[in-house]
N, C-alpha and C positions, 0 to 999 in steps of 0.2 A: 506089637502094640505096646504103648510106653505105658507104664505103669501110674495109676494116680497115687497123686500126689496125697492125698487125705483115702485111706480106706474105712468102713464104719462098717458093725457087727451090728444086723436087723433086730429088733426087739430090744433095745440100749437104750433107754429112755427115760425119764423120770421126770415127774412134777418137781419146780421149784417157785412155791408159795410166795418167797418175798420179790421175785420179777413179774410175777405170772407170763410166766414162760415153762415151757416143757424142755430140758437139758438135756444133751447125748454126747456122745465123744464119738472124735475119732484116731485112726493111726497114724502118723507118718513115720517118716525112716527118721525122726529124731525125738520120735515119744508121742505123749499121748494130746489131744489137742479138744477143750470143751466150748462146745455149743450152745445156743440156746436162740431157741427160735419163739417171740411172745405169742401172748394170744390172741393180738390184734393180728397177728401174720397169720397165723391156722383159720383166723374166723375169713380172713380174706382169701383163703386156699376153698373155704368150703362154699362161704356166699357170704359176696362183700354187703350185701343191705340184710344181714344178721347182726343181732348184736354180739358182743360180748359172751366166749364160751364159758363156762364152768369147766374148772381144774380135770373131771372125770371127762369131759366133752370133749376138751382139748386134746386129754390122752389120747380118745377113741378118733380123731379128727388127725393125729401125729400118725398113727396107726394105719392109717388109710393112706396117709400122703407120705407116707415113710419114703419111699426108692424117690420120690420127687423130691422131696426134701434134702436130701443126702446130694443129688445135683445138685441143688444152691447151694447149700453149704459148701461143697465140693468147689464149686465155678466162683464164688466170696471168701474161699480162702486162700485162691492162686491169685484174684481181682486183689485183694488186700493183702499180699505178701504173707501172709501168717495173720500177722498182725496181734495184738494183746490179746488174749483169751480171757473171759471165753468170748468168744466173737460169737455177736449179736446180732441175727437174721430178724427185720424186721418189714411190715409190709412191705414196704420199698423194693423190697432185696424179693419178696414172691412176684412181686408185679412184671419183674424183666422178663 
């Protein structure tokens, strides 16, 4: 089995207040590569007729959907070549 392209270390996560989005990295074989997934994407991971999570929500809501997450990100970093970091998963990108 071929090895992915992007590997990610479970619990890597953090708030970042001026996106509102929750950030995590991952590995590939040429370094390190940053995330961030907003929180109009996690409110639609959890339920799209919610509003708006709160910064603690999101976390607990990233936390849940962690191994899901790390697939899109995963399948949006081979679909975009790499591309500028940190690459930005945004509803769109949970919808597929």
């Amino acid at each position: 089995m071929a090895e992915p392209s992007v590997r990610f270390e479970p619990g890597e996560w953090y708030w970042v207040a001026e996106r509102e989005s929750v950030g995590f990295t991952g590995t590939t074989n040429l370094g390190m590569v940053e995330f961030l997934i907003t929180s109009e994407a996690l409110t639609q991971l959890l339920d799209p007729d919610r509003d708006m999570l709160d910064s603690e929500t999101a976390l607990e809501v990233f936390a849940d959907f962690e191994e899901h997450i790390h697939r899109i990100a995963q399948r949006e970093f081979v679909k975009r070549l790499g591309g500028e970091p940190p690459i930005l998963l945004t509803t769109a990108d949970v919808e597929e």
